[in-house]
N, C-alpha and C positions, 0 to 999 in steps of 0.2 A: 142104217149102216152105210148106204151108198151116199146121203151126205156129209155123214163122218170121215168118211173115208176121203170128200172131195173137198171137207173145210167150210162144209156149206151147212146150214143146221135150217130148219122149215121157218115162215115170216112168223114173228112175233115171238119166240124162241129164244131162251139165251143158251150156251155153252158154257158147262162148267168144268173146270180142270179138275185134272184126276186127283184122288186121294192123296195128300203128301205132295202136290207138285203146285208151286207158285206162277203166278204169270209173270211171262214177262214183262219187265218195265224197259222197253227202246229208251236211250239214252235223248235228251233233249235237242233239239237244232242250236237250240241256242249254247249248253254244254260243246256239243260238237264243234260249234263254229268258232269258240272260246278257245278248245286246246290245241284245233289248227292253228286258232290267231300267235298262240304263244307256239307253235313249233315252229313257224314264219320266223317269228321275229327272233328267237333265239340261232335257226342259223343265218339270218340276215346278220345277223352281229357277228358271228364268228366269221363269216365269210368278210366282213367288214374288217375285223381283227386279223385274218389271215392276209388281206392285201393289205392292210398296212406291214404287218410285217416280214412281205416279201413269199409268202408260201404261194408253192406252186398248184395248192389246192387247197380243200377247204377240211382241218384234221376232221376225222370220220367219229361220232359220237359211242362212246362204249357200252356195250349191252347193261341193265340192269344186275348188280352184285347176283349173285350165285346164291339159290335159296337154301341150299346146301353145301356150307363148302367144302371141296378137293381135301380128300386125304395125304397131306406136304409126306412125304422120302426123302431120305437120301438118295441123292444121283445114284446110280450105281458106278462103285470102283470109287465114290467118296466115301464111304465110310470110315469109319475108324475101327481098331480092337475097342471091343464093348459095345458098340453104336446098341445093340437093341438091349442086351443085358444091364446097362445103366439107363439107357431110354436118355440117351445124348439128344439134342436137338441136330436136326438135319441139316444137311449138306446140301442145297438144290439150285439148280441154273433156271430151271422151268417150271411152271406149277401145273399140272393137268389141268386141262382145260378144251372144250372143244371150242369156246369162245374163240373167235379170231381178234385176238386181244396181245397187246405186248406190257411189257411195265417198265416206265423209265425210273430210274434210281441214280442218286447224281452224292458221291463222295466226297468228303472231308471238309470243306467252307472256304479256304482260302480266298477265291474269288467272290466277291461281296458284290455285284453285279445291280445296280435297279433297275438296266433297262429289262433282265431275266426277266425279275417280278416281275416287271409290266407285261412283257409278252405272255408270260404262263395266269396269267390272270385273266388275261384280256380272250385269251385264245381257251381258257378253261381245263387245260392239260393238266392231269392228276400227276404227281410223279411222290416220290419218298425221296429220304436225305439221309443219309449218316455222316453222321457227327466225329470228328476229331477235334479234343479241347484247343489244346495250343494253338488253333486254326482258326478258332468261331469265339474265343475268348477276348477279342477286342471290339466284339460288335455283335452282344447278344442279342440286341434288340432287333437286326436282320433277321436272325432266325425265327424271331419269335413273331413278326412279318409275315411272315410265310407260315408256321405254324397257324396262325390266325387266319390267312385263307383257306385251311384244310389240308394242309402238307404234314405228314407223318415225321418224326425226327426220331431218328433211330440212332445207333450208338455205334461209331469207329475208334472207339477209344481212348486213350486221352493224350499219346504222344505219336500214333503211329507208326509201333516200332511192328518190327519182326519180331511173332510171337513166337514161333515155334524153337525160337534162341534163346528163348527168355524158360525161367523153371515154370512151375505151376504157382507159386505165389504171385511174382513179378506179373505173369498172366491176368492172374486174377484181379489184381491193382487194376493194371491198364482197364480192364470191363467193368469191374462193378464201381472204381473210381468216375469212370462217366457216367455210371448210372446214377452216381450220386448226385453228378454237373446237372444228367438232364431233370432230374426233379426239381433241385434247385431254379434252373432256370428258366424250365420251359412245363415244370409242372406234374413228369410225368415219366414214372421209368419204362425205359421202352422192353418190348417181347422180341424185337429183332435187333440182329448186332452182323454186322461185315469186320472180318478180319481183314486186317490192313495186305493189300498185294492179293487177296482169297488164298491167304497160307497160313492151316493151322495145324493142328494136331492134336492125339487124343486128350491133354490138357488144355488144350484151348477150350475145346466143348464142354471138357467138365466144368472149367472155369465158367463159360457162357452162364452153364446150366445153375453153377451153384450162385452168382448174381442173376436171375429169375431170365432169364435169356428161353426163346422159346422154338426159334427159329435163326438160321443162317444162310439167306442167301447171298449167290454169289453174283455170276452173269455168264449169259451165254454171248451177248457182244458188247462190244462197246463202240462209243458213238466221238470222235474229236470234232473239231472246226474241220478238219478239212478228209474227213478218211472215218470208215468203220472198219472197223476188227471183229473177225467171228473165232470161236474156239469151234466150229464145226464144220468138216473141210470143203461143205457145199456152198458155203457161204449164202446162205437164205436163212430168214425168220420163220421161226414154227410159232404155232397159236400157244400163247404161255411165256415165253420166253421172257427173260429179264436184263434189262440191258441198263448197262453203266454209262454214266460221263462223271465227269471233275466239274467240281468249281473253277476251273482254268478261265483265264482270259489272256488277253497279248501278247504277255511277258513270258509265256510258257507255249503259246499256242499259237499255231497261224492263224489266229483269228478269236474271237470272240464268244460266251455263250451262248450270245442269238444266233451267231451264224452254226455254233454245233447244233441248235437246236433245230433250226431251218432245216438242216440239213440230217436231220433224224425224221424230225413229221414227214418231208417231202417223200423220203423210202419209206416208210412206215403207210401211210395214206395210199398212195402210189400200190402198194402190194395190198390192199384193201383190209389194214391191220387199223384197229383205232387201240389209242391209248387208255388203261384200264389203272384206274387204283389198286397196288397191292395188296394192301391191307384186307378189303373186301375180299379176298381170295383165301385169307389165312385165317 
């Protein structure tokens, strides 16, 4: 007992493990010294990637997707009449999360940018896109660009109007007419959709719901070339929250969407938040 007890077992002796229980197998030197080599060299690249394009730090890598994911709500005080009786798709700024994680989401297409790609490639930032046709309809193959590095394209429907003035049919065009754009052109009908302005109403959701719409988020900030905007009066990021920019560039904006973007990671990183894929949440 007392050399059981001290790990020690008498010369010539083997130890054998208990019924039901395997030995362990210590992982190799040479496995280990293998997946340091590649966590080296992967953020030696983004740190590479980050001084080229001007960040104040190096963006902070995002935990592993959620092995179960968050039960999506609506915010509360977004609901609608009916939200649980017709089982509407949700309303939400934030997805529960104890991850210290934010999610960029970047609206409509107008600005057709390639230095963007380069920078969100090179720096490896997940973000999502929704789509408004009239906007992305002179240069599908941008989109489809970036769909191809792993970018989600989701659906802002096909003119951008103010839904909530429009009836329930008119609605329903605008959403499931880009559902139809995004198969056609990128393959694939999306489960998430943004109303243009984040103004809908109880036809808007139905309409989402009845073009196979599964989710509606909005944002709790958003991010320009030169200024963020919060809807919450503290002005800080919570772990979850979702935040907006535009396809804007010069013509609209004091600047550019490297420098909105610079200027998201730098806050972002800075308050010890890394950038988190949506989708993996939903």
């Amino acid at each position: 007992m007392a050399a059981l007890a001290s790990g020690c077992t008498p010369s010539g002796t083997q130890a054998h493990p208990a019924p039901g229980q395997q030995r362990l197998q210590a992982p190799s030197a040479r496995a280990l010294d293998s997946y340091a080599t590649r966590l080296r060299t992967s953020y030696e690249q983004r740190a590479a990637a980050a001084g080229r394009w001007g960040l104040e730090q190096v963006p902070l890598p995002p935990p592993p997707p959620p092995a179960v994911k968050p039960r999506i709500t609506p915010r509360p005080g977004f609901e609608v009449t009916g939200q649980e009786e017709e089982d509407l798709p949700p309303v939400f700024t934030t997805v529960p999360t104890t991850h210290k994680v934010v999610f960029l989401t970047i609206d409509d297409g107008a600005e057709k940018d390639p230095a963007f790609l380069r920078m969100m490639n090179e720096l490896r930032i997940p973000y999502t896109a929704f789509l408004t046709n009239y906007l992305v309809e002179s240069d599908y193959g941008y989109f489809r660009a970036m769909q191809a590095s792993g970018v989600t394209l989701n659906n802002h429907t096909l003119h951008h109007p103010y839904l909530p003035g429009l009836s329930y049919e008119e609605q329903r065009h605008e959403i499931c007419g880009m559902q139809d754009v995004m198969e056609k052109e990128f393959g694939k009908r999306p489960k998430a959709f943004r109303p243009p302005y984040g103004n809908y109403n109880r036809d808007t959701l139905r309409a989402a719901k009845s073009c196979g719409i599964a989710y509606v988020p909005i944002w709790n900030e958003e991010v320009f070339a030169d200024r963020w905007e919060f809807r919450e009066s503290d002005w800080r990021l919570r772990p979850g929250d979702i935040v907006l920019t535009h396809f804007r560039g010069p013509a609209e904006w004091n600047g550019t969407m490297v420098d909105a973007m610079r200027r998201f990671l730098d806050r972002v990183t800075a308050e010890g938040f890394a950038v988190a894929r949506l989708e993996d949440y939903l």
